[in-house]
N, CA, C and O atoms as a GROMACS GRO file, in nm:
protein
  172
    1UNK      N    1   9.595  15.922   1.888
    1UNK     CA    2   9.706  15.828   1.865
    1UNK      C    3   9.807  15.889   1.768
    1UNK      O    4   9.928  15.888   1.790
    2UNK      N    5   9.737  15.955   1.632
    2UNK     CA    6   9.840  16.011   1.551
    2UNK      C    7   9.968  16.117   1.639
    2UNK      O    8  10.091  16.113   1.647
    3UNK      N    9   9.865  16.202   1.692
    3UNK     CA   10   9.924  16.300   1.754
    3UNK      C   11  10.049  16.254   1.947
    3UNK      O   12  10.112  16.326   2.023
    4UNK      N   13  10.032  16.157   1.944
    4UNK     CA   14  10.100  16.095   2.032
    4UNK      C   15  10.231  16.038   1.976
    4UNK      O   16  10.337  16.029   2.037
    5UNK      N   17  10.197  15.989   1.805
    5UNK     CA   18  10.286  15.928   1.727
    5UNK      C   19  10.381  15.996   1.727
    5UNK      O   20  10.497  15.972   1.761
    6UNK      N   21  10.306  16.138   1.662
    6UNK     CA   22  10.405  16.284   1.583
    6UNK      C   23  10.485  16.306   1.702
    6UNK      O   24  10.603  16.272   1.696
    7UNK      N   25  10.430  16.368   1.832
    7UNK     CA   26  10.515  16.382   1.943
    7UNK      C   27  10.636  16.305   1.992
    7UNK      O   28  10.740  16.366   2.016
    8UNK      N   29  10.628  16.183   2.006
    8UNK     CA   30  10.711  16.129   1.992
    8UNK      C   31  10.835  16.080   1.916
    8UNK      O   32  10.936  16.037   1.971
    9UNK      N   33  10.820  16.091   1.795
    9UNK     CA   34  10.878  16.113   1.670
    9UNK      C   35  10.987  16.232   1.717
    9UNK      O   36  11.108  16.229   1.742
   10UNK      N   37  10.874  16.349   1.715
   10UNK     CA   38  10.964  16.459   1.709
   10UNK      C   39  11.050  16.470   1.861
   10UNK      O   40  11.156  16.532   1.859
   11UNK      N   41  11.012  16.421   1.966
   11UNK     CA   42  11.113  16.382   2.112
   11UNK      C   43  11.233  16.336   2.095
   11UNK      O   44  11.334  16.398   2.128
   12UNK      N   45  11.229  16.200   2.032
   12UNK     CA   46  11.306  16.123   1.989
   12UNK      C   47  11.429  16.205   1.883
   12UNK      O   48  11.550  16.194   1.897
   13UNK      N   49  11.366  16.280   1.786
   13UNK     CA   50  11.496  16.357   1.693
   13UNK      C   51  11.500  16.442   1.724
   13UNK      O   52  11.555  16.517   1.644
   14UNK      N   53  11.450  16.514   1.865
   14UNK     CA   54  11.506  16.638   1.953
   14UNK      C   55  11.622  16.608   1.976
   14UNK      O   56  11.720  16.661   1.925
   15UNK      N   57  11.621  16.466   2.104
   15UNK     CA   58  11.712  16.440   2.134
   15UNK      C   59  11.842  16.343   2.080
   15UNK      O   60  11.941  16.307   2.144
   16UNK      N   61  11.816  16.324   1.982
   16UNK     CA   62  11.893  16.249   1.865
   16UNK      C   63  11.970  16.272   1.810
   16UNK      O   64  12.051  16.197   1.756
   17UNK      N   65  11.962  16.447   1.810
   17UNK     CA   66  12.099  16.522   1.723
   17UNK      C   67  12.000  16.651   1.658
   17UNK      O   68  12.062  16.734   1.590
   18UNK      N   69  11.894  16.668   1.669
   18UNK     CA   70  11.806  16.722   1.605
   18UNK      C   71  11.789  16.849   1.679
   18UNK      O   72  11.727  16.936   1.618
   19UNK      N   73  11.843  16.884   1.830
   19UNK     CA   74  11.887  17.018   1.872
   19UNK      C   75  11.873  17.106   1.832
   19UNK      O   76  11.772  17.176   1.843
   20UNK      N   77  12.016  17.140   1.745
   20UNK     CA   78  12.021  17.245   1.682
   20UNK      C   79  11.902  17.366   1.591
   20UNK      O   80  11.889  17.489   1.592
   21UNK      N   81  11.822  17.230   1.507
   21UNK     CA   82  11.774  17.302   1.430
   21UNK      C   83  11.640  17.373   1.537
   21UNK      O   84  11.582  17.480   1.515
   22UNK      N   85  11.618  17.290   1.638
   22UNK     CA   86  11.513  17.380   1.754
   22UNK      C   87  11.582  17.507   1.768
   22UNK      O   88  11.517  17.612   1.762
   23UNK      N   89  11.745  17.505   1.790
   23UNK     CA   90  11.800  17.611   1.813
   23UNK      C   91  11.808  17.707   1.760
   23UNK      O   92  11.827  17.814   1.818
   24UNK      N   93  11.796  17.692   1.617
   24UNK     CA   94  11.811  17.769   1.519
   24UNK      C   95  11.668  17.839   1.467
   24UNK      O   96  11.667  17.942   1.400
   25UNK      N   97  11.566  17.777   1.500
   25UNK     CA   98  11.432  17.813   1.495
   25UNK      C   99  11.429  17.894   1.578
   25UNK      O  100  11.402  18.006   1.535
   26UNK      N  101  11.446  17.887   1.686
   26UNK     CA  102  11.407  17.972   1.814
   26UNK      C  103  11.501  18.070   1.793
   26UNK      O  104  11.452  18.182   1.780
   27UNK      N  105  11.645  18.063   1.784
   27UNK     CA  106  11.718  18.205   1.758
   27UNK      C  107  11.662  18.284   1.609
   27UNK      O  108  11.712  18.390   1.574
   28UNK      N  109  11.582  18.236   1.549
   28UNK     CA  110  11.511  18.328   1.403
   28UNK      C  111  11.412  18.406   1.456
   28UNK      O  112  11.410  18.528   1.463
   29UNK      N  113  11.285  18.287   1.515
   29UNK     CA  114  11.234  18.345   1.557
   29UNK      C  115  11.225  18.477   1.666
   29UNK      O  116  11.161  18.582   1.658
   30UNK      N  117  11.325  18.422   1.778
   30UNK     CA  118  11.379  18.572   1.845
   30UNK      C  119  11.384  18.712   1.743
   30UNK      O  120  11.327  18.821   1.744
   31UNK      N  121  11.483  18.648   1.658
   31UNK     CA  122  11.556  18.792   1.560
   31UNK      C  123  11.464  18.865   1.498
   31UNK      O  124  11.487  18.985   1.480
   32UNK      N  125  11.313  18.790   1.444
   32UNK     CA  126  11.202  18.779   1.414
   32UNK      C  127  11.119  18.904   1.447
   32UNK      O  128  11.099  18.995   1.367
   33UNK      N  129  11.067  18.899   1.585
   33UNK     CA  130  11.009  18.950   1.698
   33UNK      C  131  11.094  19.088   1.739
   33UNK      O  132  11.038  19.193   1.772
   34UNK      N  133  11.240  19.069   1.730
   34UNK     CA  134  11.304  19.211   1.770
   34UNK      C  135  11.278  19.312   1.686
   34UNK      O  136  11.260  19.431   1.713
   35UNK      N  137  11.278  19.228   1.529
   35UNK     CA  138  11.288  19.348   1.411
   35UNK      C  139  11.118  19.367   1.418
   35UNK      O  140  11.095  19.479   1.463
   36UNK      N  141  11.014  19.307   1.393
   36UNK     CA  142  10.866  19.338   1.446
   36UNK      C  143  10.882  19.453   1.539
   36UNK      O  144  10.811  19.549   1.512
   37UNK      N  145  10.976  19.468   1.664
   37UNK     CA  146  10.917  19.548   1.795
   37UNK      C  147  11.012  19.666   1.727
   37UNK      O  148  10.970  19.775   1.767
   38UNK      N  149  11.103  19.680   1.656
   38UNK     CA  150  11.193  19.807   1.656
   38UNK      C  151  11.056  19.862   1.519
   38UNK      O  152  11.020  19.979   1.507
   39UNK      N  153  11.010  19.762   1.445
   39UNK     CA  154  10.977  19.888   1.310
   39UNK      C  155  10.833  19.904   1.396
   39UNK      O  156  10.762  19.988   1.340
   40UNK      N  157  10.763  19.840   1.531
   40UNK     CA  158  10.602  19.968   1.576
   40UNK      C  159  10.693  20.042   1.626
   40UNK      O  160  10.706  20.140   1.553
   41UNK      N  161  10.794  20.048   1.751
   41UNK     CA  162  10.858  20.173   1.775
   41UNK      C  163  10.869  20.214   1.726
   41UNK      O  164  10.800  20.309   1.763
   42UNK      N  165  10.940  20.261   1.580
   42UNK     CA  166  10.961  20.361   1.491
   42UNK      C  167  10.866  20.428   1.468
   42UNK      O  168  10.889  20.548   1.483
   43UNK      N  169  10.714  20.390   1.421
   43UNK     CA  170  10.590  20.458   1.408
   43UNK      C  171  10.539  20.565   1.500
   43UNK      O  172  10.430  20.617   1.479
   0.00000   0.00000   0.00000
């Protein structure tokens, strides 16, 4: 039930205006992962 709560919660301020900051998570995380894959290439 909690976890049905949280989900919903967080659905609701996805679509609420709360976008962005998914957006902005996910474009870090990308940037994240690129700089991870360039410094094993370098090795």
């Amino acid at each position: 039930m909690n976890m049905m709560n949280h989900s919903d919660v967080w659905m609701s301020g996805w679509s609420g205006g709360g976008m962005w900051i998914g957006t902005t998570i996910g474009i870090v995380v990308v940037v994240l992962l690129v700089v991870l894959i360039i410094k094993l290439s370098r090795r």
